[in-house]
C-alpha positions as CSV (number, residue, x, y, z in Angstrom):
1,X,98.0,92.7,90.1
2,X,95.3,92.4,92.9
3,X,94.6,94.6,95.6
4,X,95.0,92.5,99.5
5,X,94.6,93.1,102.8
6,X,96.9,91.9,105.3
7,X,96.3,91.8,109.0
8,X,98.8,90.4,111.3
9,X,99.1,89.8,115.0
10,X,102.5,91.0,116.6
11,X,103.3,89.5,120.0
12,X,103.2,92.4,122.4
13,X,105.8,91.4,124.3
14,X,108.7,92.1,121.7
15,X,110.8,95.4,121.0
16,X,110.3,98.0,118.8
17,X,113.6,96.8,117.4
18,X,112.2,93.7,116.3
19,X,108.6,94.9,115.2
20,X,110.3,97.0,112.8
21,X,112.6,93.9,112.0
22,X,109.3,91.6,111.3
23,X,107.5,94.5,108.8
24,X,110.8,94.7,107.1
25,X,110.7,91.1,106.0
26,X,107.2,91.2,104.9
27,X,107.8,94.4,102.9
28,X,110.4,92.3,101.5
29,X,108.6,89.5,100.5
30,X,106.3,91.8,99.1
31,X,108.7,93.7,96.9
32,X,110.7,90.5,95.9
33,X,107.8,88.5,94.5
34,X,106.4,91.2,92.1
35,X,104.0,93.0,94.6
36,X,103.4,96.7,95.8
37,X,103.2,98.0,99.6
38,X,100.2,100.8,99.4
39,X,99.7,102.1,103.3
40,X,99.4,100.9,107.0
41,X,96.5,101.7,108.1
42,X,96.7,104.0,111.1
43,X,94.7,103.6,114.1
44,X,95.5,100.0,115.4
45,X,98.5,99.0,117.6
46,X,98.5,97.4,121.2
47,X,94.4,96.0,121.9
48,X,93.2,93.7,123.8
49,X,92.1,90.4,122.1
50,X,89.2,88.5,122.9
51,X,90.4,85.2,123.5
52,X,93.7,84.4,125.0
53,X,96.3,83.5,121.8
54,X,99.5,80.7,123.4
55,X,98.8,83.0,126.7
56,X,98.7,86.5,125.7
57,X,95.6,88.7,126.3
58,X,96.6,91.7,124.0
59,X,98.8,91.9,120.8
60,X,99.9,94.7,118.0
61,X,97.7,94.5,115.4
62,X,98.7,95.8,112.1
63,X,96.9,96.3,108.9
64,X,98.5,96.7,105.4
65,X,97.0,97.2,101.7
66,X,99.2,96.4,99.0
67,X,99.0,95.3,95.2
68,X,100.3,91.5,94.3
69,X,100.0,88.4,92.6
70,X,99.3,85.0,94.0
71,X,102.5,83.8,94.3
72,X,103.2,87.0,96.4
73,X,100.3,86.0,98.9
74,X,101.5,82.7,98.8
75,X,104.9,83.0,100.1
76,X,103.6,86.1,102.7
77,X,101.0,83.1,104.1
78,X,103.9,80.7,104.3
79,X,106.4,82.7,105.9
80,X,103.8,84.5,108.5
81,X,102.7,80.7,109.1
82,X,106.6,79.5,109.9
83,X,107.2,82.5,112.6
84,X,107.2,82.8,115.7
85,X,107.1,86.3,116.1
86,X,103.2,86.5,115.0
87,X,100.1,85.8,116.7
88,X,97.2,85.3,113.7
89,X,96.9,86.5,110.1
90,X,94.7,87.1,107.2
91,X,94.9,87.9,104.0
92,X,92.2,89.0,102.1
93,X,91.7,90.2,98.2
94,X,89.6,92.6,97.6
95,X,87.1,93.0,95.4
96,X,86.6,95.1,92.2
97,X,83.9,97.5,92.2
């Protein structure tokens, strides 16, 4: 397995209710298609974004490491894609050192 990055964009207008609804599902996805969830990374949340994003100035940023395959980053990009909960995304493989 690799080591990713995800960053995702949470609009900042939905409850917590539903935040912790959205990183449920992606911990999910995770899990169910051979990967590993390895930390949030504290220190992001509510900021202001510096272009506007379907009218919102500001959004919940979150940041996760976790250990997968390709098909694991594959179906994260396609669900995160299909939502309409989320903002923006990235994910990123690290490198070995």
């Amino acid at each position: 397995m690799r080591d990713y990055e995800l960053m995702y964009i949470i609009k900042p207008d939905l409850d917590d209710e539903t935040i912790a609804e959205i990183k449920a599902r992606l911990l999910k996805i995770i899990e169910d298609f051979g990967g590993e969830f390895v930390n949030e990374v504290p220190g992001w949340g509510r900021k202001r974004m510096a272009y506007r994003i379907e009218d919102y100035a500001e959004g919940i940023y979150v940041l996760w490491n976790f250990k997968g395959k390709p098909e694991t980053v594959a179906e994260l990009d396609r669900v995160i894609k299909i939502s309409d909960y989320l903002l923006r995304h990235i994910i990123i493989r690290k490198d070995e050192k």
